[in-house]
N, C-alpha and C positions, 0 to 999 in steps of 0.2 A: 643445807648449811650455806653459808655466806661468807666468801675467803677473801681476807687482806691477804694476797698475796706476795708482795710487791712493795716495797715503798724505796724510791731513788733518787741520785740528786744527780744532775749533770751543770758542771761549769762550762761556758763560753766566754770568755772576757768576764766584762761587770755582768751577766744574765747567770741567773741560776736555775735550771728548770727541774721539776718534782713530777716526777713521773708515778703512778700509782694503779697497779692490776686488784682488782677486782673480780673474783668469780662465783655466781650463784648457779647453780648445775650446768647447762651449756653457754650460758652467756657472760662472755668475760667484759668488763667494761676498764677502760685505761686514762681515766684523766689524768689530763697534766697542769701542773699553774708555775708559770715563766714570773720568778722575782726579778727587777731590776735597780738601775742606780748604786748597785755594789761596784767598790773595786775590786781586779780579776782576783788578789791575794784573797780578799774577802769571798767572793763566791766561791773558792776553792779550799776553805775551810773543813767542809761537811762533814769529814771522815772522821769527828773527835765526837767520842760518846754523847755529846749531850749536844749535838748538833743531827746527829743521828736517831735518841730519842726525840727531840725535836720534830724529826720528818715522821718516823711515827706515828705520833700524836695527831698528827696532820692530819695524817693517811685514814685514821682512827674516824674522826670529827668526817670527814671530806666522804666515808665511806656511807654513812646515815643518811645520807642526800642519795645512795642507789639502793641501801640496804631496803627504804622504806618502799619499795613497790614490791616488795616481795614478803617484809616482814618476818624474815627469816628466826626459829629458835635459835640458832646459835650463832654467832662473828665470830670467827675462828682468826685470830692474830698472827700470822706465818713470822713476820720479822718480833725475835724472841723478844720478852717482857725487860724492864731494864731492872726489874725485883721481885721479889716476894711481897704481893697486897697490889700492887698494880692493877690488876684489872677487877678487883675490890675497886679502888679508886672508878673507875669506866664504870661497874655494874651501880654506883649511887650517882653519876653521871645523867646516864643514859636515861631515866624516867622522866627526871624534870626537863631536861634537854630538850625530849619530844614530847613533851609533854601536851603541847599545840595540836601537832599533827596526831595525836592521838584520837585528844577531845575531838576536832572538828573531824575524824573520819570516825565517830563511834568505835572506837577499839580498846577494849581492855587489855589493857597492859598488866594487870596484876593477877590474871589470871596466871595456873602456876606453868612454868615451863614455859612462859611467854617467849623469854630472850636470855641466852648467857650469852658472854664474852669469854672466850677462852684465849688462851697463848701459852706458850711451853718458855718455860724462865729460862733468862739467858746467865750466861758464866759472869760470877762476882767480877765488880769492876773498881779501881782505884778511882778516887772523886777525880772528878773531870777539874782543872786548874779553870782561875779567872779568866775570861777570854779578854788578848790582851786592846788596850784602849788605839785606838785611832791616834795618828798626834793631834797635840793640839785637846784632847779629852772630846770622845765626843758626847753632844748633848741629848736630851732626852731625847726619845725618838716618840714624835707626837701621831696618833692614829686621826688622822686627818678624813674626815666625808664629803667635807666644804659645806657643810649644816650649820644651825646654830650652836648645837656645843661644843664642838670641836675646834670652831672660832674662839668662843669665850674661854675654852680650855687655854688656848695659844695666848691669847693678850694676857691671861694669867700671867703664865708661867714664865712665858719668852724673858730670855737676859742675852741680846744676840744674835749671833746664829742660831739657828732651828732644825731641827732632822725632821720629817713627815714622813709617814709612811700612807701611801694611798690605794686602795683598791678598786679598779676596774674606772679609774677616773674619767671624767668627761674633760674633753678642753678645759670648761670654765671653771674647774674643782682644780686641775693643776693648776691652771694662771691665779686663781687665788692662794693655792698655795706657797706658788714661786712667789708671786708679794711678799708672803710675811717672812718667808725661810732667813733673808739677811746674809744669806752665802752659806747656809744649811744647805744639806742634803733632800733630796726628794728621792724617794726609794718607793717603789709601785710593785705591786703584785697583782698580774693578770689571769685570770681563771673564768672559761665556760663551762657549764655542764653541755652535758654531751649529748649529740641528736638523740642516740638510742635511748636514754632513759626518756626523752621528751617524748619517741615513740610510746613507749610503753605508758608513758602518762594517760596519752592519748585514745589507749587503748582501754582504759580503765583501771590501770592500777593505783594503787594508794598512793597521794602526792600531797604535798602541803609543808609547811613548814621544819626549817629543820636548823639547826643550832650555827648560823651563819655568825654570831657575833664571838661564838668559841674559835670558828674557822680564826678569824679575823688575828684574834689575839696571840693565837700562837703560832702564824704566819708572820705576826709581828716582831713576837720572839724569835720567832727563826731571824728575822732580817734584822734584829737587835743585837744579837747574840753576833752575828759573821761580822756587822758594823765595830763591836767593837762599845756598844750604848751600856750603862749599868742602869737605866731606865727606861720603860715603856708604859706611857701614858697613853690613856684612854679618855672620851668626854662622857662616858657612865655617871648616873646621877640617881637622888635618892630616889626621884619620881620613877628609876626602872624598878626598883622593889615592889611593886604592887602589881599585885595577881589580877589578872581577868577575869577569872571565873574562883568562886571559893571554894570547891571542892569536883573533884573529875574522881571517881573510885578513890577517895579518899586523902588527895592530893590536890593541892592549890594549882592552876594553869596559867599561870605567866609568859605571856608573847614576848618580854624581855629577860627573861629567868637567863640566859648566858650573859646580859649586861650587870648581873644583881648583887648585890653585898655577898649572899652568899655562894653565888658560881665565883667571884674573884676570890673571895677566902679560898674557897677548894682546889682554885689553881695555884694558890701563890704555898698552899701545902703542898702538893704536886711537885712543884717548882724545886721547894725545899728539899725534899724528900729522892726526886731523880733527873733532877736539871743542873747540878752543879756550876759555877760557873756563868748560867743564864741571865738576863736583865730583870730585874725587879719587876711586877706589874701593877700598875694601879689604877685608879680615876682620882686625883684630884677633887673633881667636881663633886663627889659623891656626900656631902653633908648638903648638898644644896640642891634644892627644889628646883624643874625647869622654869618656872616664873623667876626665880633668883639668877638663874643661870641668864638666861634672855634679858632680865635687867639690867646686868653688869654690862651688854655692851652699851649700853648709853651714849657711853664715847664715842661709841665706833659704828654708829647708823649708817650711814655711807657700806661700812663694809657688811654689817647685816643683812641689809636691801641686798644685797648678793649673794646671799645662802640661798638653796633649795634643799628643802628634805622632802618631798614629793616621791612616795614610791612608785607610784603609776607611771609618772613622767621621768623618770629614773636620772635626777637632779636638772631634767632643762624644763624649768619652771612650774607649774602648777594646775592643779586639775579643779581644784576648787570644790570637789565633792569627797574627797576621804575625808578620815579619822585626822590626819595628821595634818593637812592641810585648814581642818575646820581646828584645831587646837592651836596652830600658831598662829590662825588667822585672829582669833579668840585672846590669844596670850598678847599678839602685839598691840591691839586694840587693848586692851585693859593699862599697856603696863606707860603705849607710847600714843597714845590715839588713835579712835578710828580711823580719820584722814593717811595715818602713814600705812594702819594695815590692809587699806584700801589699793594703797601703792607696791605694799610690796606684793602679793595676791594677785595683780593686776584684775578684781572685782570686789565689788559690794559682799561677802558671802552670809552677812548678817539679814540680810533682803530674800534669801530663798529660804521660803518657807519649809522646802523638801528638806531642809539641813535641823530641824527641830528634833526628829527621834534621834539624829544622832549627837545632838549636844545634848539631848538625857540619859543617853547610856553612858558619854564621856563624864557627867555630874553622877551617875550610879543612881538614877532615878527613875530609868525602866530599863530591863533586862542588862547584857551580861558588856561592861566596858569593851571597848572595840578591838580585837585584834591589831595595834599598832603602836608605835611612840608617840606619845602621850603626856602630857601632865595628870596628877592624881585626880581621883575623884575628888579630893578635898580643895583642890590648886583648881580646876574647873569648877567649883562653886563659886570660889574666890573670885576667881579670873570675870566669869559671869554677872556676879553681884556690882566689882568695878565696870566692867564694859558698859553697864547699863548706864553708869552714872556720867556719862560724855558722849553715848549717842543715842542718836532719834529714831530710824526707823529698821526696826528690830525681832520681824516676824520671826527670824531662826531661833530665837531667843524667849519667845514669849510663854509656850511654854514651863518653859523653866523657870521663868520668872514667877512662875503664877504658885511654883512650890516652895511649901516653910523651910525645905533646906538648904535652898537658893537664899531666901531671907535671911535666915540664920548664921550662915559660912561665917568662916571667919575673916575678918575685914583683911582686905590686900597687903596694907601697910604690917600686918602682925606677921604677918607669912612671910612676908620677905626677909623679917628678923630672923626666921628658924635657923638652926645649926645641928645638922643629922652627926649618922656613927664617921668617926674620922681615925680611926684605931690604924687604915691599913695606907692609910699616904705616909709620903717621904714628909717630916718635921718643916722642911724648908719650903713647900710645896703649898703646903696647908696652910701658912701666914701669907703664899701672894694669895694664892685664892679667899682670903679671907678680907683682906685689902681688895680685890676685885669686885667683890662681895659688900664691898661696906659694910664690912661685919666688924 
């Protein structure tokens, strides 16, 4: 068995730290993740139910990042449930979640008795009140990476002041965030994993992906809710809806399934159902494609040119050989020229030929889309089809050129007209992004 035992919050001034015990038979593990940018009243909140299911949740999500070396049949929940069906909610969770680190460590998860989540229900509770507003009201609180969509998300939306929430930021992700804030808040949440599981990694136990973008969001919520925000935005886009692989025991596998239409439906039911009080959560961005998303800054090349999403480089600039790097390298080339995605890349990456099988897995033209953030297979056809048409020497591409559904895609100009599901944004939200969008 595998015990949440634990989940805490302790104030210092504006710091908030989350303390959380973990034990699988003799080895307990105790991470902590220190929120900042609150003030002391704000950090000193936590003791009101839905600040407390909040930590939780946390606890829940933060636990799967030690649970998975051991793979244990049951999580046993010590801090009680906040209802009846709650950890229903966790057990339709928990598949697609890890659904990754499944696939890629061969393990059936559907075999029977795989995993339960248990917890002992806690005493009925009167709905937790509105948490009250900051003066002044404050603004959405934007989930900030300093990437490309979470730029575009902010020129959207911004009217002002700005709140950011940032995690494990580099210098250059705060200094761009301080730019756009406008006398907004900057609010950061600091979290390592811990030597010991790295041991055991090491050792050979089961490791791999695990549902960091659910972390994300309801660490957000936590610092949404003590702020004082009745919003938290996200840069989630339609392009995270698509699966990687089409079926794993009988289940699609999605590297972004916690960024996807249907993980924010699930939490914003969640929300409804035992968060009273909580911030809204949404994406904005989510009816638009990442080509659309990357087009709208136009205006703002200057601040473009200083994003990184580079996971290898872990945002101080670029490796030039992943998924992620060869897709924006790809996207900015199509939408603004090869000359500028040459600049921002700082290389050619359309000249290495070694980069060929993996702009055919990114088009779904051999084997399984790449484990990363991504444009669609259909947005990489596109992207492809344009890139060709403005540059010259193009061995990473030639391949793909040579296939009828490279030919065929649909032309760049139609795609950037699309308008995906837009049912779970705020009304006011959805008209700038749409204005942003030139839609």
């Amino acid at each position: 068995m595998f015990r949440i035992d634990d989940a805490r919050a302790a104030a210092s001034g504006g710091t908030l730290r989350l303390t959380f015990r973990f034990t699988c038979g003799e080895t307990t593990f105790a991470p902590t993740v220190d929120i900042t940018g609150l003030r002391p009243h704000e950090a000193a909140r936590t003791g009101t139910p839905t600040a407390q299911r909040l930590i939780r949740a946390l606890a829940i999500v933060e636990a799967f990042s030690y649970w998975k070396a051991y793979c244990s049949p049951v999580i046993h929940v010590t801090p009680p449930a906040p209802g009846p069906g709650e950890t229903a909610w966790w057990e339709t969770f928990w598949p697609q979640a890890m659904g990754e680190f499944f696939y890629r460590n061969g393990i059936d998860y559907t075999a029977p008795g795989f995993l339960r989540i248990t917890a002992q229900p806690g005493p009925a509770e009167n709905p937790d009140s509105p948490a009250p507003r900051s003066q002044g009201s404050a603004p959405p609180l934007v989930m900030f990476s300093g990437g490309k969509d979470s730029l575009a998300l902010t020129y959207a939306i911004r009217d002002g002041a700005t709140d950011f929430f940032l995690y494990n930021p580099t210098s250059a992700q705060r200094t761009l965030a301080e730019s756009l804030a406008d006398g907004g808040r900057i609010i950061e949440a600091h979290r390592q994993i811990l030597p010991e599981l790295l041991a055991l990694n090491a050792t050979g136990h089961p490791n791999g992906h695990t549902p960091y973008s659910a972390y994300l969001a309801l660490a957000a919520l936590l610092a949404g809710y003590l702020r004082g925000t009745t919003t938290v935005v996200a840069g989630n886009s339609r392009s995270d809806d698509e699966p990687n692989v089409g079926s794993y025991h009988g289940q699609p596998v999605n590297h972004q399934w916690t960024k996807s239409y249907e993980y924010e439906a699930a939490l914003g039911r969640y929300r409804d159902q035992w968060l009273p009080g909580a911030p809204s959560y949404s994406s904005p961005l989510r009816p638009l494609y990442e080509l659309q998303i990357i087009r709208s800054l136009a205006p703002h090349l200057d601040a473009y040119l200083q994003t990184a999403s580079c996971n290898r480089t872990k945002g101080n600039g670029w490796c030039r050989t992943c998924a992620k790097c060869a897709w924006v390298f790809l996207a900015t080339s199509a939408l603004f020229g090869h000359e500028l995605a040459v600049t921002k890349a700082g290389g050619d990456m359309f000249t290495n030929p070694e980069l060929s099988p993996l702009y055919e897995a990114m088009a779904g033209l051999n084997g399984d889309k790449p484990f990363e953030c991504t444009g669609t297979e259909d947005e990489v056809r596109s992207a492809i089809q344009a890139a060709a048409q403005h540059s010259g020497n193009l061995p990473a591409l030639i391949p793909s050129l040579r296939n009828p559904a490279i030919m065929t895609a649909r032309p760049l100009d139609v795609l950037l007209k699309d308008w995906g599901q837009d049912n779970l944004i705020p009304s006011a939200l959805k008209e700038k992004v749409r204005r942003a969008a030139s839609l």
